[in-house]
N, CA, C and O atoms as CSV, one atom per row, in Angstrom:
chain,resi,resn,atom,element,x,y,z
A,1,UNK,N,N,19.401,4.132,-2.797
A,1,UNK,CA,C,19.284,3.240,-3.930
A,1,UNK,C,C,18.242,3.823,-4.874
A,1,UNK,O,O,17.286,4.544,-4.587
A,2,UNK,N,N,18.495,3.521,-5.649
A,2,UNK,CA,C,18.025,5.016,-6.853
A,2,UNK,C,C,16.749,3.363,-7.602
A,2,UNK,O,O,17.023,2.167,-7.510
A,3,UNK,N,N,15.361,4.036,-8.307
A,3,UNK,CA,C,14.197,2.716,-8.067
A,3,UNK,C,C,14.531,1.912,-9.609
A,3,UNK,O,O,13.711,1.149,-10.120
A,4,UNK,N,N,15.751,2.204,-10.176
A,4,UNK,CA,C,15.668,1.396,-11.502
A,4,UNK,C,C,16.977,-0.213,-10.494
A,4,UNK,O,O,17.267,-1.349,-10.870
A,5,UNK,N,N,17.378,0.610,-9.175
A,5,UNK,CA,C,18.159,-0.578,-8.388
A,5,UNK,C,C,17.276,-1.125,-8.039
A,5,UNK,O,O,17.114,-2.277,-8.441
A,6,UNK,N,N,16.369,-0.551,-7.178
A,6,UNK,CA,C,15.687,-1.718,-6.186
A,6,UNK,C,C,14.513,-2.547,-7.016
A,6,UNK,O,O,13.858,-3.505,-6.605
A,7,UNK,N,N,14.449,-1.932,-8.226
A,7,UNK,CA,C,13.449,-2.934,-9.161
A,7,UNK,C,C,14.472,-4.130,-9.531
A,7,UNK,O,O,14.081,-5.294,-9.454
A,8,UNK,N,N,15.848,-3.806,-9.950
A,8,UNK,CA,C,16.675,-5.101,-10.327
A,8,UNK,C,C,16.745,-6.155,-8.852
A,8,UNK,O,O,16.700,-7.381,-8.948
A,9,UNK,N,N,16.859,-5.445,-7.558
A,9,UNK,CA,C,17.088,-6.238,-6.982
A,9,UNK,C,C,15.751,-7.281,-6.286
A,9,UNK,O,O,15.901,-8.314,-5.633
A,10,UNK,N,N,14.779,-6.778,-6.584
A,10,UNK,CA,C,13.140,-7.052,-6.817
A,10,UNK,C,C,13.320,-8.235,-7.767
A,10,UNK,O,O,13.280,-9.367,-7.286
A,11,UNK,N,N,13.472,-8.103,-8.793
A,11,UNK,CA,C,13.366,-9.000,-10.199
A,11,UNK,C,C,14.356,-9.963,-9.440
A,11,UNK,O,O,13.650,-10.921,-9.126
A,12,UNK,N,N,15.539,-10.174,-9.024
A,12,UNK,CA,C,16.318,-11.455,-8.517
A,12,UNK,C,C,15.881,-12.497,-7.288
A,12,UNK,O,O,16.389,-13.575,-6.980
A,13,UNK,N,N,14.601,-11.687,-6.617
A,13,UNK,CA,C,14.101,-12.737,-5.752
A,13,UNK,C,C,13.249,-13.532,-6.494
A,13,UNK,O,O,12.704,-14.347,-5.749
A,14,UNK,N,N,12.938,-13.630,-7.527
A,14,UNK,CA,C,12.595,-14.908,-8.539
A,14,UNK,C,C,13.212,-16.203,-8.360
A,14,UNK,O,O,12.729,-17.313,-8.137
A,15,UNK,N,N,14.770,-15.663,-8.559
A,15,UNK,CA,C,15.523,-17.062,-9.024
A,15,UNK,C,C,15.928,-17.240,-7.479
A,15,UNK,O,O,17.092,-17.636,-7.422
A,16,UNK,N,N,15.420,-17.096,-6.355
A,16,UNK,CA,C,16.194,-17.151,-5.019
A,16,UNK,C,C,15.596,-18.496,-4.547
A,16,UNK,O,O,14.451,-18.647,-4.974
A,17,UNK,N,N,16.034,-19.478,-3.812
A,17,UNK,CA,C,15.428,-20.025,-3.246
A,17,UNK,C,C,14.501,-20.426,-1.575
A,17,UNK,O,O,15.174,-20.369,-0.546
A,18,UNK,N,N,13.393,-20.704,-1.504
A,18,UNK,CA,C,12.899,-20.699,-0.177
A,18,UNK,C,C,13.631,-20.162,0.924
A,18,UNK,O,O,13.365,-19.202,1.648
A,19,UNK,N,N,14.875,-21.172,0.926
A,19,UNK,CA,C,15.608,-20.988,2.366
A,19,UNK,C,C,16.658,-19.806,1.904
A,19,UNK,O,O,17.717,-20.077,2.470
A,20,UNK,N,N,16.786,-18.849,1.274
A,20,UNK,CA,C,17.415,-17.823,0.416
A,20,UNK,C,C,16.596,-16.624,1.071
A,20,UNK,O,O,16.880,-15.703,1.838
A,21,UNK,N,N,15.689,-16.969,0.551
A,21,UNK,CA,C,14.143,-15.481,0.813
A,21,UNK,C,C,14.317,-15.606,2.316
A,21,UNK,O,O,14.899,-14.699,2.910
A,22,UNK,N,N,13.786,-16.826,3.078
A,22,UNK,CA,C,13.824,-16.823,4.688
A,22,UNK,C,C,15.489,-16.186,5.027
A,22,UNK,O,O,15.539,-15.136,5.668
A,23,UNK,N,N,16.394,-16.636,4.724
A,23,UNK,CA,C,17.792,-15.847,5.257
A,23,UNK,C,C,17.830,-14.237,5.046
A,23,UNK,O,O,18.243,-13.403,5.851
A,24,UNK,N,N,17.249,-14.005,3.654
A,24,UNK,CA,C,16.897,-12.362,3.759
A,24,UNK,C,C,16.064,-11.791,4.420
A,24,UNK,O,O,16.278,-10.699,4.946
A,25,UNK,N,N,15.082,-12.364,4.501
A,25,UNK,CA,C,13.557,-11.742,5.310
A,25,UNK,C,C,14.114,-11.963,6.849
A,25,UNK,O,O,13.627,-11.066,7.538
A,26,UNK,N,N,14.858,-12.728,7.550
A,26,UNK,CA,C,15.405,-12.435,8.730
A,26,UNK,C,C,16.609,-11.699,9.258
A,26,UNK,O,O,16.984,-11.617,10.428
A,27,UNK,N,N,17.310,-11.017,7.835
A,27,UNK,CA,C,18.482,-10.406,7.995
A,27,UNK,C,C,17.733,-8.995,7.716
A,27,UNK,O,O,18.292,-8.016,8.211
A,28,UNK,N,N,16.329,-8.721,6.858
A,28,UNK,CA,C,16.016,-7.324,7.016
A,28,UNK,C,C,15.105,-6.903,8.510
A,28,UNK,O,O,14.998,-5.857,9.149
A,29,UNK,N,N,14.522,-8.329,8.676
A,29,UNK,CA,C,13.501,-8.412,10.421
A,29,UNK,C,C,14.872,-7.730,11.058
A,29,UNK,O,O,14.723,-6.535,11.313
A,30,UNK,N,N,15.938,-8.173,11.305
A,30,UNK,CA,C,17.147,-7.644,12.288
A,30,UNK,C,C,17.349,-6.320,12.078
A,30,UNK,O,O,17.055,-5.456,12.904
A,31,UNK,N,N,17.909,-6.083,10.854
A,31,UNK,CA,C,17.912,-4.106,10.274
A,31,UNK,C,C,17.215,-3.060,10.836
A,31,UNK,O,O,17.526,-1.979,11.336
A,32,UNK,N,N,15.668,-3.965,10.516
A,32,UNK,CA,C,14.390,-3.361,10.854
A,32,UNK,C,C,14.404,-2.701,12.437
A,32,UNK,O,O,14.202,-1.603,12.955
A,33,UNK,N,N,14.790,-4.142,12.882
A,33,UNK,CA,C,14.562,-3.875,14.464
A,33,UNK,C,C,15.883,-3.426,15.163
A,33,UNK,O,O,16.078,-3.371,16.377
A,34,UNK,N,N,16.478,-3.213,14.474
A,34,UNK,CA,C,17.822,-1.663,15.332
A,34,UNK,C,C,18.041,-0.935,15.030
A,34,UNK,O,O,18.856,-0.160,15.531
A,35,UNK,N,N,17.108,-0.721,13.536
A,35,UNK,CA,C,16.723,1.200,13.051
A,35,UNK,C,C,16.089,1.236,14.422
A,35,UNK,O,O,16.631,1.825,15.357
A,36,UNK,N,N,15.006,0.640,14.526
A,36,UNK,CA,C,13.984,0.967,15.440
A,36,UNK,C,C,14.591,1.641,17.094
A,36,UNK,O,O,14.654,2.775,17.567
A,37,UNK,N,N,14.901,0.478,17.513
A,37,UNK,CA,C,16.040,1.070,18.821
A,37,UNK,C,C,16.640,2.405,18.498
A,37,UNK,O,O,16.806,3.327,19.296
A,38,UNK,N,N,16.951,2.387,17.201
A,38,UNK,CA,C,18.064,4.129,17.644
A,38,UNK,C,C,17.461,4.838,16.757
A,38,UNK,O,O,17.976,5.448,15.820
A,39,UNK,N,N,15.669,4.720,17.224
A,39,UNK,CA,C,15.209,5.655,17.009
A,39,UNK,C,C,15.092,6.304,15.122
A,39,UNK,O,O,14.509,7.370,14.928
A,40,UNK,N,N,15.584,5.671,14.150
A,40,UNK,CA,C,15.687,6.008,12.870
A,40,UNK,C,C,13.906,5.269,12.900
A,40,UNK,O,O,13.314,4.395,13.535
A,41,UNK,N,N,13.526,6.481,11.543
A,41,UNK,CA,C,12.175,6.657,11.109
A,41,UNK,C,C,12.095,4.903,10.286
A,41,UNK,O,O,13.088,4.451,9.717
A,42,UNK,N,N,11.089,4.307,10.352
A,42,UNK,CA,C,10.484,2.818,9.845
A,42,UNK,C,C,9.482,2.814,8.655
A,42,UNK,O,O,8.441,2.802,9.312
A,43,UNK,N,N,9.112,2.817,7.458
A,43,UNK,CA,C,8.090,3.316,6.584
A,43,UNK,C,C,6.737,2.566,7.813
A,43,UNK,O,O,7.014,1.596,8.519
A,44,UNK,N,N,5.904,2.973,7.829
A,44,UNK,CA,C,4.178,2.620,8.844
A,44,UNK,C,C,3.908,1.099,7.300
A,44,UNK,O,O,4.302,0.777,6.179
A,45,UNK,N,N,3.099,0.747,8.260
A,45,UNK,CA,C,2.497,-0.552,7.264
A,45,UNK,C,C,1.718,-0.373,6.056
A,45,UNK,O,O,1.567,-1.207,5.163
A,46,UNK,N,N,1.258,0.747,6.115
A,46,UNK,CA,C,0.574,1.493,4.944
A,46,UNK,C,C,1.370,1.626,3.630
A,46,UNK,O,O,1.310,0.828,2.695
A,47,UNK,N,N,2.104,2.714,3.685
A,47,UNK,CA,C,3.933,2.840,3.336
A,47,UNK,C,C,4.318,1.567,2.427
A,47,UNK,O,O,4.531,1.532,1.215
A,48,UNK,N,N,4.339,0.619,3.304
A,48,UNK,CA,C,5.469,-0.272,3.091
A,48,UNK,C,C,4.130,-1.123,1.971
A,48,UNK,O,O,4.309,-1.283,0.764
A,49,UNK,N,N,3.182,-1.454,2.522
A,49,UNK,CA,C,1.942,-2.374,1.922
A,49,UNK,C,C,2.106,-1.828,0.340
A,49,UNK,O,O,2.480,-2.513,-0.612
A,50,UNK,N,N,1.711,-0.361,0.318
A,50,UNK,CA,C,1.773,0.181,-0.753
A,50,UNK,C,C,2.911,0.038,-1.722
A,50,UNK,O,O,2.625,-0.022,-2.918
A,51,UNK,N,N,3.844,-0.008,-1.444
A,51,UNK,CA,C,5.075,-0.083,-1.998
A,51,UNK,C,C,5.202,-1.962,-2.590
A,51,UNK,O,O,5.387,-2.280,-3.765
A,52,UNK,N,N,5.083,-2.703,-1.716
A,52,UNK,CA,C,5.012,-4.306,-2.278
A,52,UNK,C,C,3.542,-4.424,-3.307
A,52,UNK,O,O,3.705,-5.229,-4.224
A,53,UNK,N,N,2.394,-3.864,-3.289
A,53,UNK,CA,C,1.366,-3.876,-4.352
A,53,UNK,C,C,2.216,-3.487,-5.513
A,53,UNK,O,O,2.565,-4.318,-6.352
A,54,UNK,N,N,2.580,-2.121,-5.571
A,54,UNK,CA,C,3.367,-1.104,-6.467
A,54,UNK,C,C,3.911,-2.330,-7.364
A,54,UNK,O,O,3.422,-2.622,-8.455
A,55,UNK,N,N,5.131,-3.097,-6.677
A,55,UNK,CA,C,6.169,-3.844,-7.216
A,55,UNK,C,C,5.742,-5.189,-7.824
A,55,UNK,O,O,6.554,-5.861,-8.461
A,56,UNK,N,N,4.052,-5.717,-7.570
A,56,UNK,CA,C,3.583,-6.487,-7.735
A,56,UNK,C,C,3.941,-7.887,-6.989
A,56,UNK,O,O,3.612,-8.982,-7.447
A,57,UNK,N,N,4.704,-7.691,-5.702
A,57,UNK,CA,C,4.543,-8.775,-4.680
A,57,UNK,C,C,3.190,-8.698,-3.729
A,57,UNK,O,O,3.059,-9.679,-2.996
A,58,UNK,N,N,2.391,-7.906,-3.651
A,58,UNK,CA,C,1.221,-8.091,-3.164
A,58,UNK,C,C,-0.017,-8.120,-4.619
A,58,UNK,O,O,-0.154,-7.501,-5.675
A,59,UNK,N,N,-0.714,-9.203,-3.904
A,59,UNK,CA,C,-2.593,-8.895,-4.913
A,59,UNK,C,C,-3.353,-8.040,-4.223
A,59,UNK,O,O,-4.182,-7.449,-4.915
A,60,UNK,N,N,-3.342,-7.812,-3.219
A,60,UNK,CA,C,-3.937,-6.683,-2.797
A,60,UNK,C,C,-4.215,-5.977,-1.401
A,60,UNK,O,O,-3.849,-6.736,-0.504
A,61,UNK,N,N,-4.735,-4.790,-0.907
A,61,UNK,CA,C,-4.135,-4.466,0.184
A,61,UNK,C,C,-5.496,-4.126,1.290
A,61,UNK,O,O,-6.301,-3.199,1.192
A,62,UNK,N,N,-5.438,-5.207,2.349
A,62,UNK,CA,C,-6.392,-5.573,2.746
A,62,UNK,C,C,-6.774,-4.286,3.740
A,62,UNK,O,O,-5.739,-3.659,3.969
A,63,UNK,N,N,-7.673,-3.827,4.255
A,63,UNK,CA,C,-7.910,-3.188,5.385
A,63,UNK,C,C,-7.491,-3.467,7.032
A,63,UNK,O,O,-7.826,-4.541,7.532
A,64,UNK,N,N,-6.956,-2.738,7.619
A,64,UNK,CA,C,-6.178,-2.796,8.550
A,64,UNK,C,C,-7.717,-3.468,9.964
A,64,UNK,O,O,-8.863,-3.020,9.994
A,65,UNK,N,N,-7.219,-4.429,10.776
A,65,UNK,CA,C,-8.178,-5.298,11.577
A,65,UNK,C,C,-8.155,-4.263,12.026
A,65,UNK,O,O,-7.288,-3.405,11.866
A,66,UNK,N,N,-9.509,-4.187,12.910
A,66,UNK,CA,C,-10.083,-3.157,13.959
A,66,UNK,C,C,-10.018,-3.414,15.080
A,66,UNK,O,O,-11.000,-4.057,15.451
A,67,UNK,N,N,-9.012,-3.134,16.148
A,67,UNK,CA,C,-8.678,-3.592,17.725
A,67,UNK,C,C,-9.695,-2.660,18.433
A,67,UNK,O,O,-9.370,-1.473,18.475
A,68,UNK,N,N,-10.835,-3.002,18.977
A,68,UNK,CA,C,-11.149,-2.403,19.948
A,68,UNK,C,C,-10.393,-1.762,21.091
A,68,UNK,O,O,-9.757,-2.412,21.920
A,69,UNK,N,N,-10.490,-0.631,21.082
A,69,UNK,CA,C,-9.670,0.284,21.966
A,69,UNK,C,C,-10.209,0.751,23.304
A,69,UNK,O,O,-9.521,1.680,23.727
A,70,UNK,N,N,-11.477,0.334,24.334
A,70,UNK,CA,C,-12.008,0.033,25.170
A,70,UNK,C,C,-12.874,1.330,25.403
A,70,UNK,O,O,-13.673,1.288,26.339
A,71,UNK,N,N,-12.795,2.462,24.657
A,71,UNK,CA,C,-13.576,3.420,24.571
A,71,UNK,C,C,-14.649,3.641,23.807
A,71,UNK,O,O,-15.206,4.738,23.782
A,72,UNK,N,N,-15.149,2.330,22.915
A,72,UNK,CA,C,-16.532,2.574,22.458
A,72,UNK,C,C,-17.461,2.047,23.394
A,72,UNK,O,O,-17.164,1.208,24.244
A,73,UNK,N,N,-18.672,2.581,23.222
A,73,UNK,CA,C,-19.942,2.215,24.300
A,73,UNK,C,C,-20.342,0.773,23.891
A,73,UNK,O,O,-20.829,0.676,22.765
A,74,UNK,N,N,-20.222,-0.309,24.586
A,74,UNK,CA,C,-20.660,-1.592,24.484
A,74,UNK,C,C,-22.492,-1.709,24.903
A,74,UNK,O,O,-23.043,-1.259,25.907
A,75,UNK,N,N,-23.119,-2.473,23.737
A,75,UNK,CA,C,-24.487,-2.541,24.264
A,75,UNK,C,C,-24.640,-4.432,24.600
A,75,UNK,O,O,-24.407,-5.439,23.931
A,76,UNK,N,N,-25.162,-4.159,26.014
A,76,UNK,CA,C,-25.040,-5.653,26.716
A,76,UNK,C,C,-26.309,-6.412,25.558
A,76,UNK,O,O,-26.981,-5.762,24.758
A,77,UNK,N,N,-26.369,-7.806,25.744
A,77,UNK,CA,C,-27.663,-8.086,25.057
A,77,UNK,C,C,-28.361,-9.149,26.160
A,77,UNK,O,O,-27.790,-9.325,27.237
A,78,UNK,N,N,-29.105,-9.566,25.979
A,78,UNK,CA,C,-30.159,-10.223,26.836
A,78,UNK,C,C,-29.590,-11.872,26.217
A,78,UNK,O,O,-29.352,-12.150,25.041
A,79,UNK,N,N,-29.466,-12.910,27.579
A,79,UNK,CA,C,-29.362,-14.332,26.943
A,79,UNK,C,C,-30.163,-14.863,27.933
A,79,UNK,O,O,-30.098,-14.643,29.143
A,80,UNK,N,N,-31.286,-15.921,27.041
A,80,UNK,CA,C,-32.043,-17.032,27.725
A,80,UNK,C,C,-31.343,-17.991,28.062
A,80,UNK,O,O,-30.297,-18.259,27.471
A,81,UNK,N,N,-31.865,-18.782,29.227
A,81,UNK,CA,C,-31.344,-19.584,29.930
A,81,UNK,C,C,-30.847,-19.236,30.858
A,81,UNK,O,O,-30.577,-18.043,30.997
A,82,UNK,N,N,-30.515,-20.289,31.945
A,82,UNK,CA,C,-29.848,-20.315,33.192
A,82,UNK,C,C,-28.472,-20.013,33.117
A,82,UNK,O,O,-27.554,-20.264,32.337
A,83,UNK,N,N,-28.694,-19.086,34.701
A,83,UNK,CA,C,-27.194,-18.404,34.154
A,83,UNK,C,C,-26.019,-19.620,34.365
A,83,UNK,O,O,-26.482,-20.724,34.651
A,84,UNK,N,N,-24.614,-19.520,34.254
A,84,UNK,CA,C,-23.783,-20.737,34.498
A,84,UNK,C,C,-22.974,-20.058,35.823
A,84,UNK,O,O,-22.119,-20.709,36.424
């Protein structure tokens, strides 16, 4: 789809309604998830984030949460009171 399409088809989720957007957003969740199974490449969240700012469906693009991955050095701290 060549980007003067996917901007028209961008511009028509305006006039769509609620339960319209939810029937699409669960018919691309499905797409999504059986590229995935057979292995076809997925844009990363970065990718994709970037691309909805671009189009002006995002305000802005937050920093990705930080999951502790159990390999940084934890420093214990000291607590008063009785232990429980």
């Amino acid at each position: 789809m060549s980007q003067p399409e996917f901007d028209q088809v961008l511009g028509k989720l305006d006039s769509l309604s609620e339960e319209q957007m939810k029937t699409i957003r669960r018919a691309l969740d499905a797409r999504l998830s059986s590229m995935a199974q057979y292995g076809q490449s997925i844009a990363t969240d970065e990718v994709l984030q970037n691309r909805l700012f671009e189009a002006g469906l995002l305000s802005e693009i937050k920093p990705p949460i930080r999951v502790p991955t159990g390999t940084e050095q934890l420093t214990p701290i000291t607590i008063k009171g009785e232990l429980l």
